[in-house]
Structures are given as structure tokens and as C-alpha cells.
LOFI-446680 format. One line per field, with one value per residue (C-alpha): x, y, z; residue in one letter; residue number from 1. Coordinates in nm, 4 decimals, always signed. Layout:
BEGIN
east: (X/...) $
north: (Y/...) $
up: (Z/...) $
residuo: (A/...) $
num: (NUM/...) $
***
This chain:
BEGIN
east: (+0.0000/+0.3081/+0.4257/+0.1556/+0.0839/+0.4244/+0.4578/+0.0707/+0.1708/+0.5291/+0.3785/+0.1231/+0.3455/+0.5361/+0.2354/+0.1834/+0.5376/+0.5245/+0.1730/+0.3075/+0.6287/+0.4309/+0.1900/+0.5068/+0.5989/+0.6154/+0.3162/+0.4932/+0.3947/+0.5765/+0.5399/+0.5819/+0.6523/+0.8763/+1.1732/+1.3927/+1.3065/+1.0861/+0.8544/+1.0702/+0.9343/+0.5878/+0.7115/+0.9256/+0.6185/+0.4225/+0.7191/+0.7277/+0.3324/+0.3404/+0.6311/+0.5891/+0.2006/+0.3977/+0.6668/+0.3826/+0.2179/+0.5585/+0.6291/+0.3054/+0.0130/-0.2671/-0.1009/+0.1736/+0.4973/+0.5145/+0.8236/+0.8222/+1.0088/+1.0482/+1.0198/+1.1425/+0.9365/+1.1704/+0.8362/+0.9238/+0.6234/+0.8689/+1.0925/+0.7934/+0.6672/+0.9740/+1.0721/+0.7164/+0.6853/+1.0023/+0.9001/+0.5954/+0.6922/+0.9397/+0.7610/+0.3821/+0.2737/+0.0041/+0.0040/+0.1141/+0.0828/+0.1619/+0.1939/+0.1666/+0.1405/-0.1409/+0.0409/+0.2865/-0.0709/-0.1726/+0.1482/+0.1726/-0.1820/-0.1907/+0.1106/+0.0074/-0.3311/-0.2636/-0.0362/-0.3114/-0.1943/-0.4324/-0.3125/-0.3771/-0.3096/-0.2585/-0.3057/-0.3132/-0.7008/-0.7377/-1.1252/-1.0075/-1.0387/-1.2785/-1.5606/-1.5547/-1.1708/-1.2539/-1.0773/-1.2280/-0.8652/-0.7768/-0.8443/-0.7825/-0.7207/-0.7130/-0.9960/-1.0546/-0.8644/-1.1585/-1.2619/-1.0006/-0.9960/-1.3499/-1.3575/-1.1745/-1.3946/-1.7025/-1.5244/-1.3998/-1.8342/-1.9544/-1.7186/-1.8559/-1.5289/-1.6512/-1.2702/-0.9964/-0.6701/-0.6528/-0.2485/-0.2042/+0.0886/+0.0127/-0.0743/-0.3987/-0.4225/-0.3583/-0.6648/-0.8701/-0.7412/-0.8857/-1.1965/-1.2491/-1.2236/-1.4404/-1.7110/-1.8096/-1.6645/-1.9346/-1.7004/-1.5083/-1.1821/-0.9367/-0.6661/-0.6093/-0.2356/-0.0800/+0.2404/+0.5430/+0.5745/+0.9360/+0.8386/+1.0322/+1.0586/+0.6805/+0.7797/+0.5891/+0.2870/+0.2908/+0.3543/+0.0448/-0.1774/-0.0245/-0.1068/-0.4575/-0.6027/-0.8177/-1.0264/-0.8910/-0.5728/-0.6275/-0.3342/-0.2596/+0.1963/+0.2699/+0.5838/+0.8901/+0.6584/+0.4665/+0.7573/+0.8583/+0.5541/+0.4511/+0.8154/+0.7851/+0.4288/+0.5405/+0.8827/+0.6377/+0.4621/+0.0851/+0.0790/-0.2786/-0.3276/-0.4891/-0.6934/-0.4885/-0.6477/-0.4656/-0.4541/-0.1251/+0.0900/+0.0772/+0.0914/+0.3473/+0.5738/+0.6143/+0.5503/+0.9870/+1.1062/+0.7933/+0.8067/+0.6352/+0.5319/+0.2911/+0.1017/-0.2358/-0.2827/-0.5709/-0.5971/-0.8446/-0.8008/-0.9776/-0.7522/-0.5103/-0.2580/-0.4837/-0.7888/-0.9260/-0.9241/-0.6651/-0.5641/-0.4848/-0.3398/-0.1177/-0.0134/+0.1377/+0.3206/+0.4427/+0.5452/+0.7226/+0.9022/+1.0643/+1.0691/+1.1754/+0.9036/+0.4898/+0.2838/+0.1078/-0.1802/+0.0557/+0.1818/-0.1619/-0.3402/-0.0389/-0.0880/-0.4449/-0.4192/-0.1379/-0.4229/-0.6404/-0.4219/-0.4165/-0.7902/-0.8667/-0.5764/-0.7173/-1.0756/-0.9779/-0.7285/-0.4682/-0.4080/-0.4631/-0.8655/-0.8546/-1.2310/-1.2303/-0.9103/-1.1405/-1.4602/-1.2525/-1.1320/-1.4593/-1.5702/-1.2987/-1.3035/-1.0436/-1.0092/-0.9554/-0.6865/-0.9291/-1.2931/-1.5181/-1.4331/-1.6002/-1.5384/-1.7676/-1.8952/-1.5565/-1.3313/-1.2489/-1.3593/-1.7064/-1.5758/-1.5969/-1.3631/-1.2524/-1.1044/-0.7621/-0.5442/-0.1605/-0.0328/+0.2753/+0.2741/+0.3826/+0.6863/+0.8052/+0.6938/+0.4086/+0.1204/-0.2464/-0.5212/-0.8772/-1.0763/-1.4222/-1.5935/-1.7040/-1.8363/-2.0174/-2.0038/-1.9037/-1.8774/-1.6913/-1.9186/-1.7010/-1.8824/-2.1916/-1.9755/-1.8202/-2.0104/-1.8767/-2.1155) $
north: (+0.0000/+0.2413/+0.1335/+0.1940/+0.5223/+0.7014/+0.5492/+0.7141/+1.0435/+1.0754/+1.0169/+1.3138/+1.5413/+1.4462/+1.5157/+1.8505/+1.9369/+1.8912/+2.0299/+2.3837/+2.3391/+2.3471/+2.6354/+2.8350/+2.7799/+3.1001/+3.1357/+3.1052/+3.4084/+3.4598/+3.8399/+3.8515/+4.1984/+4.3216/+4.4663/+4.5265/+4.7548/+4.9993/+4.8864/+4.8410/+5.1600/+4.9991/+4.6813/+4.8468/+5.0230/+4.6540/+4.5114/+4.8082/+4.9088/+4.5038/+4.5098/+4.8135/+4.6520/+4.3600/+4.5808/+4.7751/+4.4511/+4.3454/+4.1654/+3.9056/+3.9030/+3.7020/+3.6701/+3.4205/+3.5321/+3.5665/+3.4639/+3.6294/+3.5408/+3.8205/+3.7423/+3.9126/+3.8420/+4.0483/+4.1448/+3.7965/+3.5605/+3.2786/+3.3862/+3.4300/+3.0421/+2.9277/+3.1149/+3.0912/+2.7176/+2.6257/+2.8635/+2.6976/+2.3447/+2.4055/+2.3739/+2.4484/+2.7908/+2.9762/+3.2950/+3.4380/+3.8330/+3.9529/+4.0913/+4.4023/+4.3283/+4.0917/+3.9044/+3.7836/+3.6546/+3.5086/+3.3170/+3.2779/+3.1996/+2.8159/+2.7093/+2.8617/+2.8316/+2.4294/+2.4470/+2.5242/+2.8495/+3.1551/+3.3665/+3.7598/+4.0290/+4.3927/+4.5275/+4.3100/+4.2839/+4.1085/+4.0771/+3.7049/+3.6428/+3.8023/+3.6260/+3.2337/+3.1846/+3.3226/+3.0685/+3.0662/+3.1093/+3.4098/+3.7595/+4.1552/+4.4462/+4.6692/+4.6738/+4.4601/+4.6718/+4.8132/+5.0111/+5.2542/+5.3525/+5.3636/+5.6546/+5.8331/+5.7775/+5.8395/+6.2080/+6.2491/+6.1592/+6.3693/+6.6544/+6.6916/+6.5817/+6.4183/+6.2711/+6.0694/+5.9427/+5.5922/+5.4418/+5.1453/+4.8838/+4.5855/+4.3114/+4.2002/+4.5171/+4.7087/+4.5667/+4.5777/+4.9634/+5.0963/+4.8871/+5.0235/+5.4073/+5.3221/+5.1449/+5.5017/+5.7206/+5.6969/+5.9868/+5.8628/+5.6861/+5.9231/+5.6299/+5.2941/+5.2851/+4.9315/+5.0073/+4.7334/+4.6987/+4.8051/+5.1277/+5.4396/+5.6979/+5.8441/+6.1216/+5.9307/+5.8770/+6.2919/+6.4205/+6.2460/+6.3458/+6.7169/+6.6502/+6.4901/+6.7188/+6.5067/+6.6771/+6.4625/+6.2022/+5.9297/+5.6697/+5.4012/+5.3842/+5.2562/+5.3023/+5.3825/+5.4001/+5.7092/+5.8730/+5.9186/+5.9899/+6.2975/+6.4357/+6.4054/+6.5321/+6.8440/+6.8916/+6.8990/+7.2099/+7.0141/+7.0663/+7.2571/+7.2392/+6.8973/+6.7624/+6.4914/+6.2062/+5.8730/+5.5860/+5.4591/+5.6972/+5.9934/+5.8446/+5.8483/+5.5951/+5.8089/+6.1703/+6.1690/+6.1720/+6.3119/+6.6157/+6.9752/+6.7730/+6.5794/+6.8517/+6.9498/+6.5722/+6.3955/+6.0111/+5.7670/+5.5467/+5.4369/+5.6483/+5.9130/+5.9887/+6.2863/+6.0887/+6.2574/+5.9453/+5.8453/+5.5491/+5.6930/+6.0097/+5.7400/+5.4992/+5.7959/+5.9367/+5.5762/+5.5211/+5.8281/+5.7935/+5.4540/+5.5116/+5.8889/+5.9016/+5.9168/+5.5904/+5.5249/+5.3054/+4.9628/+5.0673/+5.1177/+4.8139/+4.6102/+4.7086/+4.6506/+4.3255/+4.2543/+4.3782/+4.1220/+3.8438/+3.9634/+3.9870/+3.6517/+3.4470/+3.6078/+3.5222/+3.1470/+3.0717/+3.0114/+2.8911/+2.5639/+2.5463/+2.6534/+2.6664/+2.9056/+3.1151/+3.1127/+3.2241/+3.4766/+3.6188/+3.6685/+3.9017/+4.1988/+4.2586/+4.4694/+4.8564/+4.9608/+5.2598/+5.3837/+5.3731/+5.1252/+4.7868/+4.4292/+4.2004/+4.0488/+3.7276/+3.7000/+3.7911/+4.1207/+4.4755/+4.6498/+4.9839/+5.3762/+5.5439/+5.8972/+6.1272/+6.2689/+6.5135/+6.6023/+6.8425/+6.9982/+6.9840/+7.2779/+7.0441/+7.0275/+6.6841/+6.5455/+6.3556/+6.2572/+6.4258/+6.3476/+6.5727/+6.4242/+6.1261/+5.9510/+5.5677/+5.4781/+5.1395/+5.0260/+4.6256/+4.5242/+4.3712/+4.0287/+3.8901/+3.7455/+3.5188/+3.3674/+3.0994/+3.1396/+3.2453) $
up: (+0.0000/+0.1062/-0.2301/-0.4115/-0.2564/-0.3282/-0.6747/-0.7523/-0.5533/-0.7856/-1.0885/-1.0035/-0.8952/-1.2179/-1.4233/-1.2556/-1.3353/-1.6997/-1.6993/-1.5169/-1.7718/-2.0357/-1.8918/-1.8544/-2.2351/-2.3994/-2.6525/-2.9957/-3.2653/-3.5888/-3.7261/-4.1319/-4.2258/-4.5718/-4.3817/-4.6797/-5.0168/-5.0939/-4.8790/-4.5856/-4.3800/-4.3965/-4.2444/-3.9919/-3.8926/-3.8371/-3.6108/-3.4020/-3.3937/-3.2683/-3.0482/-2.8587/-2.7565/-2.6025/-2.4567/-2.2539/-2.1485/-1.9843/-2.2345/-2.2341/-2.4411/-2.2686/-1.9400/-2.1648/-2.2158/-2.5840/-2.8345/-3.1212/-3.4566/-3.7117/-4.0853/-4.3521/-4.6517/-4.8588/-5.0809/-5.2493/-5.2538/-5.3201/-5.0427/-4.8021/-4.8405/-4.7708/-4.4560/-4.3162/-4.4269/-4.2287/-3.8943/-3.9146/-3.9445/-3.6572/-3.3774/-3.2901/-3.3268/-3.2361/-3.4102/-3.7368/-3.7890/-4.0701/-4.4038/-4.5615/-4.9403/-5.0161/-5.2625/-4.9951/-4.7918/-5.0674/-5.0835/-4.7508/-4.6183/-4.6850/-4.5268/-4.2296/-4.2049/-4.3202/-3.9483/-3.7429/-3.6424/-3.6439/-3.8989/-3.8122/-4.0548/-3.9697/-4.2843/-4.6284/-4.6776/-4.9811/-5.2003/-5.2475/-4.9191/-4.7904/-4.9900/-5.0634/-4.9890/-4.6176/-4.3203/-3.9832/-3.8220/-3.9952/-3.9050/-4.0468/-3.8094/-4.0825/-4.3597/-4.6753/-4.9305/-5.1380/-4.9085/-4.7758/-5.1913/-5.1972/-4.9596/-5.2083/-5.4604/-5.3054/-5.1681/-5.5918/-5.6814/-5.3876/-5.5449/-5.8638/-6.0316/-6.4114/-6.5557/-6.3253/-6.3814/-6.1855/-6.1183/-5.8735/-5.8934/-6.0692/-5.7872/-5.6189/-5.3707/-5.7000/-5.8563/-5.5207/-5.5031/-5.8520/-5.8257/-5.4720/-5.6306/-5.9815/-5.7101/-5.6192/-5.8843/-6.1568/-6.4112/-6.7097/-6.6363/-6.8729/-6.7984/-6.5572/-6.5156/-6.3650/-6.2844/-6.1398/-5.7996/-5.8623/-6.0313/-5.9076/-6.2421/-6.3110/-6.5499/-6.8191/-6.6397/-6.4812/-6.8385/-6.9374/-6.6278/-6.7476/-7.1077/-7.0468/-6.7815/-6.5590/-6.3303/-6.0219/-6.0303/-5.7367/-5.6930/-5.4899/-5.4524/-5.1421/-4.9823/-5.2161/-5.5049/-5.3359/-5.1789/-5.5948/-5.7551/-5.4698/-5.5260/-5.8940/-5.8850/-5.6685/-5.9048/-6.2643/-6.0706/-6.0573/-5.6909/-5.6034/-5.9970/-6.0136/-5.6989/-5.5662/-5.3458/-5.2914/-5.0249/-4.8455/-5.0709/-4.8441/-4.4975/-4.1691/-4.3961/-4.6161/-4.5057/-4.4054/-4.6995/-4.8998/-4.6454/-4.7769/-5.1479/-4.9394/-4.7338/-4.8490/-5.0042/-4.9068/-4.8146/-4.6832/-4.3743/-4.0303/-3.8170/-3.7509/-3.5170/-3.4151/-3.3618/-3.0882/-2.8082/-2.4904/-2.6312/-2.9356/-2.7278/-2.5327/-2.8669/-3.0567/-2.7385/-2.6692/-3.0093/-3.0544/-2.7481/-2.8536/-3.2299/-3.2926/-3.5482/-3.5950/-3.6671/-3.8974/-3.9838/-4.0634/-3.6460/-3.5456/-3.7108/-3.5927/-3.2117/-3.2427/-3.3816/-3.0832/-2.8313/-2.9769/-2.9096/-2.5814/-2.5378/-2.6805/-2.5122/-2.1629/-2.2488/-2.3986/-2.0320/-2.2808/-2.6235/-2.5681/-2.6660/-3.0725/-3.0422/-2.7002/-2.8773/-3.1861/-3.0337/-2.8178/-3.1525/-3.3119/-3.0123/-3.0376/-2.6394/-2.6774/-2.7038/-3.0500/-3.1479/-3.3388/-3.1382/-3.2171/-3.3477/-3.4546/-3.6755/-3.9642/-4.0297/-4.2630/-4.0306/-4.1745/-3.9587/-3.9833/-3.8797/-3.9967/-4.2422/-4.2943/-4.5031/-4.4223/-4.5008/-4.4873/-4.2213/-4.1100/-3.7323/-3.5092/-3.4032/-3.8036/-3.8442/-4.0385/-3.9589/-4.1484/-3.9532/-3.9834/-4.2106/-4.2481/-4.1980/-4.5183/-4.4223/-4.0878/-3.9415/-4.2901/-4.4224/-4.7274/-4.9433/-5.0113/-4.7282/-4.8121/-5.0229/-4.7130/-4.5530/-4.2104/-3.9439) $
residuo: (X/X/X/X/X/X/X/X/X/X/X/X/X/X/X/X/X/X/X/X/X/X/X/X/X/X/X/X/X/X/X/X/X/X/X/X/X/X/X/X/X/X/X/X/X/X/X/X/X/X/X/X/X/X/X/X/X/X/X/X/X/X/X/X/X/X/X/X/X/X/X/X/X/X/X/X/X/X/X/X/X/X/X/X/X/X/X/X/X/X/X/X/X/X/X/X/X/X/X/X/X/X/X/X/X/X/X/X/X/X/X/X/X/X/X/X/X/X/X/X/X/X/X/X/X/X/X/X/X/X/X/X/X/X/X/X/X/X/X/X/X/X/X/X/X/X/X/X/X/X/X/X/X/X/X/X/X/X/X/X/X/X/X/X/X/X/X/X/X/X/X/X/X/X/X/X/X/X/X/X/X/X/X/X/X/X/X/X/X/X/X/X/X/X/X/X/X/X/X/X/X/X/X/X/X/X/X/X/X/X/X/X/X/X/X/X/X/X/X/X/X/X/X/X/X/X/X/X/X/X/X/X/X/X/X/X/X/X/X/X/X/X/X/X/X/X/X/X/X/X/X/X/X/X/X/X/X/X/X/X/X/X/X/X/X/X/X/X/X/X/X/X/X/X/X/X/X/X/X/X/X/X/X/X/X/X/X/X/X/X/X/X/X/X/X/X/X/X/X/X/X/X/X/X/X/X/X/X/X/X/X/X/X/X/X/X/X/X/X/X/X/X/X/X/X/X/X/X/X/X/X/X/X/X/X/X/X/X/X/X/X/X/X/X/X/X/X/X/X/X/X/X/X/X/X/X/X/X/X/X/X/X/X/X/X/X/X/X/X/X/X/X/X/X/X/X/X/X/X/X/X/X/X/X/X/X/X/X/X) $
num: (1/2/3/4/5/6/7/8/9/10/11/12/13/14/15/16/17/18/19/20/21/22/23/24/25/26/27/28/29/30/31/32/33/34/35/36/37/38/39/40/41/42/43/44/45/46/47/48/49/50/51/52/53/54/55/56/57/58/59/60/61/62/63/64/65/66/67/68/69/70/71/72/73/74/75/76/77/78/79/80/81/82/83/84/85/86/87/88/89/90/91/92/93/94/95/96/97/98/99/100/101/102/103/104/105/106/107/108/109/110/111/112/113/114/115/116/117/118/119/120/121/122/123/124/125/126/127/128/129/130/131/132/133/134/135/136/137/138/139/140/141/142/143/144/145/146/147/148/149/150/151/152/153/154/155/156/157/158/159/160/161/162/163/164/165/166/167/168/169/170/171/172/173/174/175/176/177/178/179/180/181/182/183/184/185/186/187/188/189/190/191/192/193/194/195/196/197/198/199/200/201/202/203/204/205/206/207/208/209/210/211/212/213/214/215/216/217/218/219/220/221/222/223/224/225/226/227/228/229/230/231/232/233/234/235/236/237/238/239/240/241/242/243/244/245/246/247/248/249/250/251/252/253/254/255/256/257/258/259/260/261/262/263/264/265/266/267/268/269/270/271/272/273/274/275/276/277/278/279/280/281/282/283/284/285/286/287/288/289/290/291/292/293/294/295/296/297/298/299/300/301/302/303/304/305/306/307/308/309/310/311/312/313/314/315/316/317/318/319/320/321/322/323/324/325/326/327/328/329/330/331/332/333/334/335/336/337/338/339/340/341/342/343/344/345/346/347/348/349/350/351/352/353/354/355/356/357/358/359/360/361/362/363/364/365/366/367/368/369/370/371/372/373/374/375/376/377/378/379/380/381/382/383/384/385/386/387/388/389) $
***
């Protein structure tokens, strides 16, 4: 019986020790992000919007000390699969955040949905999955990528403006971008310019917006690509001659280098670093503090979907439960950057958008502020293709 009784006893108190080891394992979350390129200053943006939410939460999300792997995806769809294939297959994960360029998601979302691991993104919002293609473990803290475009176009239709000049790079967020702007802009389309993801010399394209006249140019250049064309734009003399709107090619990435060419330039998006809230009040104070510069949306969107995490693993008791951690997920309990948050049936934010507008701030650096509101408690319309409920 003595026997018995200690043998029974060690073998629990072995059990309890491997279960409280593995308790104490640090929750495992890759973040993808293009950290090299043209597009590096969006990326950076991600990492640090995402890091600086764990840094404040003592470095736990959930209660769960968190490890983190950064990924750079190089803005290489090839290059993405492999390193996210390999993090993935190395060990169990839980989370994947990440990209910013929805062809790297769609490159990237099989492999890791295919793991198991929720896959969260903080800013690529394709159409194609949003409708049928949508995944019950994946999740956008930014918008499906129609709509931030659409603003504009609705703001060019509510102006009175009759003849546009459309440019976008040529990938899926390109497509999503100009099909956004034409969803609302009912005018003639004077030209629909697709230009490489590469591109970084528009004199071609701003001699023919000079030649043709349009009564409003919107584009879509994110990153390097925007930082050109505004400089470019503002060198050819067009600035206040042509109405310029745009989304992501005006924005904190880019407003460094772009500078005095960018201010009076209008943009769409769900927030601002002005938005009149304390979180908001304490995120951009926080941010600038460890960063030396002003976030942006890609910082913003990647905190929120960090403070999501942390909501849902709280709620779930852990990561353990996929269905709990799933359900969690779906409610938002957390307290959105920008206000007012919840997700759709898709996964993908019903939220309101605004128009904003490029300022010079009394400190000499530049921000978006909020101009108007254009979109209340809006819902991409991909989602009564997605059978999820």
C-alpha cells in the first residue's frame, strides 16, 4: 500500500510538473513583415506598432509570455513560403501576424493556415479572401482593401469631379485599389495605369496626367513608389493644380522623406494619429518615445491586432482550446486605437472610415489628420460570399 501510494503520488506530482512546464511555455507568434526595399518603412512600422504593444504589457500578451520570430518576406512571394513554411513546421505555433502586401498573404496563407496556427493580418485585406476563400482562423485588423480607396472615390463623386486618372501597382491590392475608387466614382476613367511593384521613375505617367487634364488624379503607390511619384508630382509644378487624393501613398511611412510635397494631399483610412481618443493620445506618445518618429496606420493596425491576441488568449485561459481562442477572436473585447471595433462574419472589420489630409505639425513633423468622416459602421461587401457564421 506504502508502495503503491508514493509510486501514484510521484507520478502526479510528475504530471503537474510537466503540466506547469508546459503552462510556462512562452506562446509562440511569428510576425511577417517586408523589412527590406521599398517597402521596408511599412514593415518596420508593423514590427514596431506590434512590439511596442507587447513591450507595454511586460512583455506578455494574454497573461503568456510571448516569443516572437520576425520574418522578412523580402516582398518575395517565393521567399515568403519558404521562410514561413520552415518557422511553421518548426515547432507548434500559435500565431502568425503579418503581411503588408497581399500578394505575400496570398502566398503565404496556406502554409500557415494548413499548421493550425491563427493567422492575423494587420493590414493586407485582400477581395479574395474576404468572400468564398474566407478561413475561420484568420483575421484583419485593418480593412478589406476596397474600401479605404473607396472613400476616395465616393469624396472624388460627392465633389462633382466628371474625368480621373486611376495608377495602382500591378498586384492584387492594385486591382482591389482601382476597383475600390471606380465602385463610387461613376465619371469617365481618362486612364487605368498598372504600374510594377518596382516602379520608381513616373515622369511618363505625370507628363500624361499634365497633357490629359483630368479633373482629379487618385493613386494608390505605397511606400517607395509614393515617396517618388509625390516628389515628382510636386517637381512637374501640378501641386494645387490637379486635386490629388490617394490611399497609403501619403501616410506616416512616407511623409519623411515626402516632407512639404505631401502637405495638403488627401488620403483615406480608419484612423489618424490625431484621432481625438486616450488610447490613441497614449499609442502615438508611446510610439514616438521609442521610435523617434509618428505611426502610422501599418503601427496602429499592428498594435491593435497585438491587443487582440491579448484579449482573446485572456478570455480562452490560454491557447490551448482553438475553439475558445477562436470564439474569443470573433468578439474583439479589446479597445480599439481607433474607437469602435467588430469584426464580420468574414473575419475582416465592420468599422468607420474617414477622409484625411496632410499636415505639417507645429513640431516640423508630419502627420495625417482626420478631415471628415465619409463611411459609418461600414462592411466590405465580399462577405456574403463567405459561408462562415
Amino acid at each position: 500500500m506504502t508502495l503503491k501510494f508514493t509510486l501514484s503520488l510521484s507520478a502526479g506530482l510528475l504530471a503537474l510538473g510537466v503540466a506547469g512546464a508546459q503552462a510556462q511555455e512562452p506562446m509562440k507568434i511569428g510576425v511577417v513583415s517586408v523589412l527590406t526595399g521599398p517597402g521596408a518603412a511599412l514593415g518596420q512600422q508593423v514590427r514596431d506598432g506590434f512590439q511596442l504593444a507587447v513591450d507595454k504589457n511586460g512583455g506578455k500578451l494574454g497573461g503568456l509570455a510571448v516569443q516572437i520570430t520576425v520574418i522578412d518576406d523580402e516582398l518575395k512571394p517565393d521567399v515568403a513560403v519558404g521562410k514561413v513554411r520552415s518557422f511553421v513546421e518548426g515547432g507548434k505555433v500559435d500565431f502568425v501576424v503579418g503581411p503588408v502586401f497581399s500578394n505575400i498573404l496570398g502566398a503565404i496563407a496556406k502554409p500557415v493556415l494548413d499548421s493550425g496556427a491563427f493567422l492575423i493580418s494587420p493590414n493586407a485585406g485582400p477581395s479574395t479572401m474576404a468572400g468564398k476563400a474566407c478561413n475561420q482562423n484568420f483575421f484583419v485588423t485593418s480593412y478589406q482593401n476596397d474600401q479605404v480607396h473607396e472613400v476616395l472615390g465616393k469624396y472624388a463623386q460627392d465633389q462633382g469631379y466628371k474625368r480621373a486618372y486611376i495608377i495602382a501597382p500591378n498586384y492584387q491590392a492594385g486591382k482591389d485599389s482601382l476597383a475600390g475608387f471606380k465602385n463610387y466614382f461613376k465619371g469617365e476613367i481618362v486612364d487605368e495605369v498598372y504600374a510594377p511593384l518596382t516602379s520608381m521613375d513616373f515622369a511618363s505617367d505625370i507628363a500624361k496626367i499634365a497633357s490629359t487634364k483630368p479633373d482629379v488624379v487618385f493613386a494608390f503607390l505605397p511606400g517607395g513608389l509614393g515617396v517618388n511619384f509625390v516628389k515628382q508630382w510636386s517637381q512637374a509644378g501640378l501641386q494645387g493644380k490637379i486635386p490629388f487624393l490617394s490611399a497609403f501613398t501619403v501616410d506616416e511611412s512616407t511623409l519623411p522623406a515626402q516632407q512639404d510635397a505631401a502637405v495638403g494631399l488627401f488620403g483615406g483610412m480608419t484612423w489618424a494619429p490625431n484621432m481625438d481618443n486616450p488610447q490613441t493620445k497614449k499609442f502615438v506618445a508611446d510610439y514616438e518615445a521609442a521610435y523617434k518618429i509618428v505611426p502610422g496606420s501599418y503601427a496602429q493596425q499592428a498594435y491593435d491586432a497585438a491587443m487582440l491576441i491579448d484579449s482573446a488568449v485572456k478570455a480562452a485561459g490560454g491557447t490551448g482550446d482553438k475553439d475558445k481562442l477562436r470564439a474569443a477572436l470573433k468578439k474583439a473585447d479589446f479597445t480599439s486605437l481607433r474607437g469602435k471595433f467588430k469584426f464580420n462574419t468574414n473575419g475582416y472589420p465592420i468599422q468607420d472610415f474617414y477622409l484625411v489630409k496632410v499636415a505639417k505639425r507645429a513640431d516640423g513633423k508630419f502627420q495625417t489628420e482626420i478631415a471628415q468622416k465619409v463611411f459609418t459602421d461600414y462592411a466590405d461587401p465580399h462577405a456574403k460570399d463567405c459561408a462562415l457564421k
